[in-house]
C-alpha positions as CSV (number, residue, x, y, z in Angstrom):
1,X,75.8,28.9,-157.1
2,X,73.1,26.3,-156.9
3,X,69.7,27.8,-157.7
4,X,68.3,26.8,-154.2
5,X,71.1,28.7,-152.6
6,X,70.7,31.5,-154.8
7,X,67.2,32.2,-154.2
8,X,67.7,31.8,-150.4
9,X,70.3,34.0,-150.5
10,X,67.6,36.8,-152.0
11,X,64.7,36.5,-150.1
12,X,66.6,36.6,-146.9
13,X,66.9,40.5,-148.3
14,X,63.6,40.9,-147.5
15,X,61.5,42.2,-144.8
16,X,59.3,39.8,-143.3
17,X,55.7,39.2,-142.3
18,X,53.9,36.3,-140.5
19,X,50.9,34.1,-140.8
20,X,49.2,36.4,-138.5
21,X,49.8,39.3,-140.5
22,X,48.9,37.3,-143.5
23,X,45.7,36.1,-142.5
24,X,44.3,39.5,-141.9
25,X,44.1,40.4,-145.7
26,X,41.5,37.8,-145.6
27,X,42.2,36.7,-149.1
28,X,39.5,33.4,-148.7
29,X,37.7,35.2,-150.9
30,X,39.7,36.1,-154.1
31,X,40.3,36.5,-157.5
32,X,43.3,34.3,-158.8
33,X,45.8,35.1,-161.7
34,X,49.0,32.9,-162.3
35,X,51.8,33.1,-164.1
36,X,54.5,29.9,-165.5
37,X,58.1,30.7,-165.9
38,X,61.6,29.3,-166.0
39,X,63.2,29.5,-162.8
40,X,66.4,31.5,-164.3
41,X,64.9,34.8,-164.2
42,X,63.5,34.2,-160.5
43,X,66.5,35.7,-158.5
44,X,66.3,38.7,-160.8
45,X,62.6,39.4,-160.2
46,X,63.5,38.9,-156.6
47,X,65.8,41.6,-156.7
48,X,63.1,43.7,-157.9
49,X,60.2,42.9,-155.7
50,X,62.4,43.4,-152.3
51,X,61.1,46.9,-151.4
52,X,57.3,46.4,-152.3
53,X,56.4,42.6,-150.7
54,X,57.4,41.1,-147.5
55,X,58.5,37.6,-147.1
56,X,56.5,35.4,-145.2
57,X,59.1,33.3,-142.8
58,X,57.9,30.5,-140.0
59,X,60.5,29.6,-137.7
60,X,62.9,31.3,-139.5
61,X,62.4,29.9,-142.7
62,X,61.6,31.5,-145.8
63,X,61.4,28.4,-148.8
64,X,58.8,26.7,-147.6
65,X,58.2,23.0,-148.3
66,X,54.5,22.0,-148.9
67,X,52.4,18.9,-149.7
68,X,49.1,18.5,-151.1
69,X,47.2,15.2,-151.0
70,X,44.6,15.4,-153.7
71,X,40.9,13.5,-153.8
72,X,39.2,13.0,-157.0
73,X,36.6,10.3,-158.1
74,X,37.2,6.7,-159.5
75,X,36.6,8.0,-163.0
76,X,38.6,11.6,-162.2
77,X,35.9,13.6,-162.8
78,X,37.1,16.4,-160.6
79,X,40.4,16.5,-163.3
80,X,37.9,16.6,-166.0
81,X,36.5,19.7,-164.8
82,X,39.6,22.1,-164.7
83,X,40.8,20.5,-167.9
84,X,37.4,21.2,-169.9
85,X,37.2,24.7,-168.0
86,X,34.1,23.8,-166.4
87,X,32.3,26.3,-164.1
88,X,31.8,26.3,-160.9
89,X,33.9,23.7,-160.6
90,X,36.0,22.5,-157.0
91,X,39.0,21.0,-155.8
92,X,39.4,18.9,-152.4
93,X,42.4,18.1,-150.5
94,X,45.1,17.7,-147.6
95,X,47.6,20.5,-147.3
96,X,50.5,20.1,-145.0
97,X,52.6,22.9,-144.1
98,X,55.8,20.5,-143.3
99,X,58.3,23.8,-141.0
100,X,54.8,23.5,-138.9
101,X,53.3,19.8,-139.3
102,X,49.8,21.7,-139.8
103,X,47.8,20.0,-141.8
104,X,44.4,21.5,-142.9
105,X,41.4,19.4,-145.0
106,X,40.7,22.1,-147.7
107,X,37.9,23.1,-150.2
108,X,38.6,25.3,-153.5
109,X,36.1,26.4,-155.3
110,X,36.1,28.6,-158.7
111,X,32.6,29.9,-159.4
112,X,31.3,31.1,-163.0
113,X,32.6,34.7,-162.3
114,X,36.5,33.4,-161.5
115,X,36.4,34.1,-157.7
116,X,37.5,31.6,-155.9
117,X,36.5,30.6,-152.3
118,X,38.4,28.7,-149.9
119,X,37.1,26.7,-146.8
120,X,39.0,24.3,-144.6
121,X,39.8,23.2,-141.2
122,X,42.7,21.6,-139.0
123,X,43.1,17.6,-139.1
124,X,45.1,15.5,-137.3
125,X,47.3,13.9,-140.5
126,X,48.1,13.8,-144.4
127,X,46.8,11.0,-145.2
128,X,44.1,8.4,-145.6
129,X,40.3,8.4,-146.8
130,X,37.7,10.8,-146.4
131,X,36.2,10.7,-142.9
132,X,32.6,11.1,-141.9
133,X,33.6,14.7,-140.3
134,X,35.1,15.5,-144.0
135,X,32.3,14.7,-145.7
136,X,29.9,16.2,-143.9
137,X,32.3,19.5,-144.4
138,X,31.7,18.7,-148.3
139,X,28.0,18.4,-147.6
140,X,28.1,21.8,-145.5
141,X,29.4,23.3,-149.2
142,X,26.7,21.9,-151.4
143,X,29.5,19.0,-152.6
144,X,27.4,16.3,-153.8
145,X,30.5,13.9,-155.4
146,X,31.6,12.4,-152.2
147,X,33.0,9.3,-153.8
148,X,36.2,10.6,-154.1
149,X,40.0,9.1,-153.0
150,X,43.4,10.0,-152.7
151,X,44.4,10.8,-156.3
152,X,48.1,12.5,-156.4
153,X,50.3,14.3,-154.0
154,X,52.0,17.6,-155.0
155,X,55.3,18.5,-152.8
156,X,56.6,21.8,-153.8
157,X,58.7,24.8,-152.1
158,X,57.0,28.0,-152.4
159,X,57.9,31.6,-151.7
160,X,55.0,34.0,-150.1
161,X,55.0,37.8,-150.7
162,X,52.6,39.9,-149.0
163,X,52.3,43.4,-150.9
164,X,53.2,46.1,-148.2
165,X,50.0,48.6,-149.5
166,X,47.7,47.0,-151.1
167,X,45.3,43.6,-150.1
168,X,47.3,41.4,-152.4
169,X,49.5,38.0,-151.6
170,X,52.3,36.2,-154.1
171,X,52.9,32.9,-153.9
172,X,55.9,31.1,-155.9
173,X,56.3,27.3,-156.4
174,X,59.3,25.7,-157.9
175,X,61.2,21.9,-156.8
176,X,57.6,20.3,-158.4
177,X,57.0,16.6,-157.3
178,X,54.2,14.6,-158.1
179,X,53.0,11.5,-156.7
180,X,50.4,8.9,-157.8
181,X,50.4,5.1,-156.6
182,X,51.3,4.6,-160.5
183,X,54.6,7.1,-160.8
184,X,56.2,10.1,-159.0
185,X,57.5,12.8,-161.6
186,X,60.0,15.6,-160.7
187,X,59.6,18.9,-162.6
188,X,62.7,21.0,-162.2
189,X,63.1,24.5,-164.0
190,X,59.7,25.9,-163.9
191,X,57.6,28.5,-162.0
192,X,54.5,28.5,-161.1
193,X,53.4,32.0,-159.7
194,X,50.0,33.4,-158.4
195,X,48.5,36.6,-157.4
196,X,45.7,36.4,-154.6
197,X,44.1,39.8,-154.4
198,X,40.6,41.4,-154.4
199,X,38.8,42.0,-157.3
200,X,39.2,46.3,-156.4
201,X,42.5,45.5,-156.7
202,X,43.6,46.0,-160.5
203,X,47.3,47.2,-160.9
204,X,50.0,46.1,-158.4
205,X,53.8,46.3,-158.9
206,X,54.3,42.4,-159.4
207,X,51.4,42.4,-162.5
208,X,53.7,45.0,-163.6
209,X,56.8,43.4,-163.8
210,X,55.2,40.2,-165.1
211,X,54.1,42.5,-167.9
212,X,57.4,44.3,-168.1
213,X,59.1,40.9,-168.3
214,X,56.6,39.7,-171.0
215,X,55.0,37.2,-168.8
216,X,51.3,36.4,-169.3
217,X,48.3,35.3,-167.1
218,X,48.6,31.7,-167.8
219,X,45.8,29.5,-166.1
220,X,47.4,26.0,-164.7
221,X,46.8,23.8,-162.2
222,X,49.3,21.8,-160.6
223,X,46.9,19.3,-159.7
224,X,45.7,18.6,-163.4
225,X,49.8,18.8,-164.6
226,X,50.4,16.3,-162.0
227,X,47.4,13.4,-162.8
228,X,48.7,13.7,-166.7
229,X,52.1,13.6,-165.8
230,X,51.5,10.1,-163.2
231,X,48.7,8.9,-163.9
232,X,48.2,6.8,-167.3
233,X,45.9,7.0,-170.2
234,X,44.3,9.9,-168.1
235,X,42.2,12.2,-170.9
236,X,44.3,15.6,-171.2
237,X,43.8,16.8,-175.0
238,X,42.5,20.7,-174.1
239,X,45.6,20.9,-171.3
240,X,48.3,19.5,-174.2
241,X,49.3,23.1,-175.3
242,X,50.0,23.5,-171.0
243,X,52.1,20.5,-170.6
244,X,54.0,21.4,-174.0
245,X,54.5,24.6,-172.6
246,X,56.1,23.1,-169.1
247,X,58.2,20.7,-170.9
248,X,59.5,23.5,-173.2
249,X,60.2,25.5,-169.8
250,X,62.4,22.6,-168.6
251,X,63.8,21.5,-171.0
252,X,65.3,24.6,-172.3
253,X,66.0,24.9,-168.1
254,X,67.9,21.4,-167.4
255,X,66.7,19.0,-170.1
256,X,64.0,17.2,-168.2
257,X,61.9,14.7,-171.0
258,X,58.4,14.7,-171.6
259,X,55.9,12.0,-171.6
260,X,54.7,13.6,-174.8
């Protein structure tokens, strides 16, 4: 059965939840813990996760398509951040959630402790330069780099658990595109998972099976993986052992070449 197909075919086993539901673990303000893996074992941890999480479906669907239009400086300085590690350190973009056509302008931001904040509001499209009621948004957060341009889109499918106990959501991103005005990259094979929960919130059944499964906390950023995978002569040297990793994943999954 075709891996799309066979992943449908397990999280329509699950009970379900909705962005209403979701939004009332206000998880805005969060620690963040992810986790790369090939896609293979994914129906089997779905198996296991069934009684514990819900599935977040909107209009009935349950694989969710979603794009993220990224902004970074002339110079990518925003990419140099998260590949040196820097803290505090920020992300801006777009997100579209395509079964909806919302589209919301978004601010990430990872302070020196690891939390994460996130801020954002609704806009009208995907696309396009900053406008004056964006930047003044940035300005609101203390973002003083407002030179910034659309760098790389993301378009991914992504699976959302919400734990039924505890404060704590699961996202799951596979069918990887990236898009810059240079090259569009498809990364097929790998999974990118993440916990959302609050910091009181320590041991939880999916951090269990991760461990269980020996899968490690592995920090990654799709946004990096994408600009060094589209973008040329971009500077990546501390993220190399990351994109070796992700080219290992997939090519052991469907033989997918490296730029490396």
């Amino acid at each position: 059965m075709p891996f799309n197909e066979l992943i449908s075919e397990e999280i329509y086993k699950f009970d379900l939840t909705n962005l209403k539901e979701l939004d009332q673990m206000k998880l805005l303000d969060r620690y963040d813990c992810k986790y790369v893996f090939p896609s293979s074992i994914l129906p089997k941890l779905l198996k296991e996760l069934k009684n514990e999480y819900n599935a977040l479906s909107i209009n009935n669907t349950r694989c969710l398509q979603y794009s993220n239009l990224y902004y970074d400086s002339p110079d990518y300085a925003l990419h140099r951040m998260h590949v040196n590690g820097r803290k505090p350190r920020f992300k801006v973009r777009k997100r579209n959630y395509r079964v909806s056509n919302e589209v919301f302008f978004e601010l990430k931001k990872k302070n020196n402790k690891s939390k994460t904040e996130k801020f954002r509001f609704p806009v009208s499209n995907e696309d396009g330069q900053l406008t004056e009621k964006e930047m003044n948004f940035l300005k609101k957060h203390d973002v003083k780099l407002l030179d910034l341009f659309p760098s790389i889109k993301t378009i991914y499918k992504r699976i959302t658990l919400a734990n039924k106990n505890l404060p704590e959501k699961i996202t799951i991103d596979f069918n990887l595109e990236f898009q810059s005005s240079f090259a569009t990259k498809s990364i097929d094979g790998l999974i990118i998972a993440e916990t959302k929960n609050l910091r009181s919130v320590h041991r939880t059944f999916f951090k269990s099976l991760m461990k269980e499964n020996k899968i490690e906390p592995y920090r990654i950023s799709k946004y990096c993986a994408g600009a060094i995978y589209t973008i040329p002569d971009i500077k990546y040297n501390r993220y190399k052992p990351k994109i070796l990793l992700i080219n290992k994943i997939c090519k052991n999954a469907s033989g997918i070449d490296s730029r490396i």
